[in-house]
C-alpha positions in Angstrom: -84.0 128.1 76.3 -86.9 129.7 77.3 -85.9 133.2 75.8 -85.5 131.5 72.3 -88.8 129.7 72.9 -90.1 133.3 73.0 -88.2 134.5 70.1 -89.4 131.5 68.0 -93.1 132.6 69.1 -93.1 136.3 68.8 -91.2 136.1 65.3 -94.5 133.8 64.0 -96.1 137.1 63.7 -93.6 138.8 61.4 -94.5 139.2 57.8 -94.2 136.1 55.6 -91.9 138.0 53.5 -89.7 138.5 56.3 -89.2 134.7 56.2 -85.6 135.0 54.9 -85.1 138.1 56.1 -85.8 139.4 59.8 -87.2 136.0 61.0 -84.6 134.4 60.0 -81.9 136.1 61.4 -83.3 136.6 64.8 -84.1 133.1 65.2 -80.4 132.1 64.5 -79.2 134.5 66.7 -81.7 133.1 69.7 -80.4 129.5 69.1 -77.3 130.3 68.9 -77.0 131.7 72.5 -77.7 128.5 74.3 -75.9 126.4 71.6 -72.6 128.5 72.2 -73.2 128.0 75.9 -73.2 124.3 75.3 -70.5 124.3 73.3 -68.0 126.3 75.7 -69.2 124.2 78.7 -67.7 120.7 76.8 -64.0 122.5 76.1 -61.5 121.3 77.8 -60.5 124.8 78.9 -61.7 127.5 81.4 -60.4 130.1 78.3 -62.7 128.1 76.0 -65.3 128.4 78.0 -65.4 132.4 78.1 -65.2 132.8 75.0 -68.0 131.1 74.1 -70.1 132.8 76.8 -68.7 136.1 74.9 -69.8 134.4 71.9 -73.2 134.1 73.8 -73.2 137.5 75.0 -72.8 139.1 71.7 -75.7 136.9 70.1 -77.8 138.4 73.0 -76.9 141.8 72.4 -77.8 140.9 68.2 -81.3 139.8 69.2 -81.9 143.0 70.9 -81.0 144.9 67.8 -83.3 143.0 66.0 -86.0 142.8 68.2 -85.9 146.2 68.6 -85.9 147.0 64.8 -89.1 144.4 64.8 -90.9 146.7 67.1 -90.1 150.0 65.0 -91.5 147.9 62.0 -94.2 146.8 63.9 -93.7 142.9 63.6 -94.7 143.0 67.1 -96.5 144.8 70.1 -95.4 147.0 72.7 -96.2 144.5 75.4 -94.9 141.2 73.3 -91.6 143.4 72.9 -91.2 144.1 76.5 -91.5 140.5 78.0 -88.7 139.1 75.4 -87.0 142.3 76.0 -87.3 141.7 79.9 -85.8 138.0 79.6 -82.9 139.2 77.6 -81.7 141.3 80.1 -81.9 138.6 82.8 -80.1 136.2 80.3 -77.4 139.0 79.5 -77.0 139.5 83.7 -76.6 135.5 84.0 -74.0 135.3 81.3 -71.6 138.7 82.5 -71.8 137.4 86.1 -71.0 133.6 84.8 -67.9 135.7 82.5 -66.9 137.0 85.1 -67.1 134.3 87.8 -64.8 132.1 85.8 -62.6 135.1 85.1 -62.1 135.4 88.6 -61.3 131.8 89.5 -58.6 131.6 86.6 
């Protein structure tokens, strides 16, 4: 949650045009990380569950795309970047160890 917090934040600063465009998409992918998460965990399924944490993973791996065009448009700073940047990679380690913990117990 806290990572989408921090997208939600940083894309205030975007362009107002952007509203529909950049913002937008971002932001969907950010919720949709922790709402894929919560969605796996209340299948009935171990199976279920991975797949939604792959779900989560690739949503993670969209945000950084985006984020990363944001910068090169210069929605955002270098050091705003970097700190949402820095969480993402922390969320990305929780999710492929969490993968492949439940992998492993199958």
């Amino acid at each position: 949650m806290e990572m989408t917090e921090a997208i939600y934040k940083l894309s205030t600063s975007f362009p107002t045009d952007e509203r529909y465009g950049l913002t937008s998409q971002i932001r969907r992918a950010a919720v949709s990380i922790p709402s894929n998460i919560a969605e796996g965990r209340s299948r009935s399924s171990r199976k279920d569950f991975v797949q939604f944490l792959h779900i989560s993973l690739g949503s993670v791996s969209e945000v950084e795309t985006q984020l990363e065009l944001a910068k090169r448009l210069s929605f955002c700073g270098e050091s705003d970047y970097n700190k949402v940047v820095n969480v993402l990679l922390e969320v990305k380690k929780m999710l492929s160890k969490m993968i492949s913990s439940l992998k492993a117990g199958s």
